[in-house]
C-alpha positions in Angstrom: 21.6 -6.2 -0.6 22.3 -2.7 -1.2 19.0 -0.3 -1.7 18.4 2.6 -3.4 15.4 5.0 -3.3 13.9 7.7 -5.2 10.8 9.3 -6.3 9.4 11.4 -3.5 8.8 14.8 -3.2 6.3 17.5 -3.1 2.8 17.0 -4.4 -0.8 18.4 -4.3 -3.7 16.7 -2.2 -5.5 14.6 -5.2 -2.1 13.8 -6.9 0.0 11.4 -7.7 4.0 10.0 -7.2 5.6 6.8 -8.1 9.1 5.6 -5.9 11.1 3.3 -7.1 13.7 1.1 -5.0 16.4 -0.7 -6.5 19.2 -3.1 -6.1 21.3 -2.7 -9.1 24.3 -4.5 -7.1 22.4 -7.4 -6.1 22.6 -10.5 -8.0 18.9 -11.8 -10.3 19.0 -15.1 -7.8 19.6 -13.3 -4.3 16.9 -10.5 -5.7 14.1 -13.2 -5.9 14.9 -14.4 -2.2 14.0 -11.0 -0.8 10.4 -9.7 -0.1 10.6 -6.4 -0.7 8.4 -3.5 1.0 8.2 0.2 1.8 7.2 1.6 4.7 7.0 5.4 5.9 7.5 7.5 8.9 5.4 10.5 9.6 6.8 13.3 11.7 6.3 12.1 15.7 4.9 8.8 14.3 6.4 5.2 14.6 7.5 3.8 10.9 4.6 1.4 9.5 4.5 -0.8 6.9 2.5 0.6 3.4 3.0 -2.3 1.0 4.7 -5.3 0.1 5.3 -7.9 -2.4 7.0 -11.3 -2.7 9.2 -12.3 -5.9 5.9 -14.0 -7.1 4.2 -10.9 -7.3 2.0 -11.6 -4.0 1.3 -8.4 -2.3 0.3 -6.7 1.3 -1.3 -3.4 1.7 -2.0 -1.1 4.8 -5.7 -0.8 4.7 -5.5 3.2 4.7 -4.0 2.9 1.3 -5.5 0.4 -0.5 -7.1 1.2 -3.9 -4.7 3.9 -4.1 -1.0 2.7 -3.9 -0.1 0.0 -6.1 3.0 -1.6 -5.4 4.7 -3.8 -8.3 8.1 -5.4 -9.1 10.0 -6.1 -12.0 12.4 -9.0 -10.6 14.8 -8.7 -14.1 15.7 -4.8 -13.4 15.7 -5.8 -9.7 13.7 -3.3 -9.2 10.2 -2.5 -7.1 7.9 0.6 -7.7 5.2 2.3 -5.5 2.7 4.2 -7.7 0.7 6.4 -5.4 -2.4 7.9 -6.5 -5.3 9.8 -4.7 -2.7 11.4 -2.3 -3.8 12.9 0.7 -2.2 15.1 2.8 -2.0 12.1 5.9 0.2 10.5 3.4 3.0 12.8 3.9 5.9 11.0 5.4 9.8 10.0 4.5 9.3 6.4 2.9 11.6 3.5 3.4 12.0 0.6 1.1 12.9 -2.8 3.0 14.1 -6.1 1.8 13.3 -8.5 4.0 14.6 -12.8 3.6 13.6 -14.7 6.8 15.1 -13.2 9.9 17.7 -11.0 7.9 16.2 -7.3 7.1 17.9 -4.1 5.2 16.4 -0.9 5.1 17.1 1.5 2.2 17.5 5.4 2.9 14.4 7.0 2.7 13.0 9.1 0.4 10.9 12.5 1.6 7.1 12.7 0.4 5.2 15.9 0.7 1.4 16.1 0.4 -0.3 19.8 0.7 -3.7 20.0 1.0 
């Protein structure tokens, strides 16, 4: 599976961004296989997981974002959006989609997010 990320960029404390990650060259039945996250990587930090979500629509969020990311997937445009809302400046970080199927794991390139306070 082949990823592609976009979406991020500079916003103001309070706002909001939504990323999208997509597999346009990946076949409707491998899509479904895949659990599909994104995770981020702040400057001098370790990468950590934000959110997930399974082809059933079952998700998985970092506690320091819930209530304010909502991660959803639309398995027909093999696609799988982050909405982020309530942005903080902590949140700042490049963001990396994932696509994850048992033991076998491809990362997407990342995609910059800027949060001034």
């Amino acid at each position: 599976v082949q990823l592609q990320a976009s979406g991020g960029g500079l916003v103001q404390a309070g706002g909001s961004l939504r990323l999208s990650c997509a597999a346009p060259r990946t076949i409707f039945s491998v899509f479904i296989g895949y659990v599909v996250g994104w995770y981020r990587q702040a400057p001098g930090k370790q990468r950590e997981l934000v959110a997930t979500i399974t082809a059933s629509g079952t998700t998985n969020y970092a506690d320091s974002v819930k209530d304010r990311f909502t991660i959803s997937r639309d398995n027909s445009r093999k696609t799988v959006r982050l909405q982020m809302n309530s942005l903080k400046p902590d949140d700042t970080a490049v963001y990396y989609c994932n696509a994850k199927q048992g033991i076998s794991a491809t990362w997407g390139p990342g995609t910059l997010v800027t949060v001034s306070s």
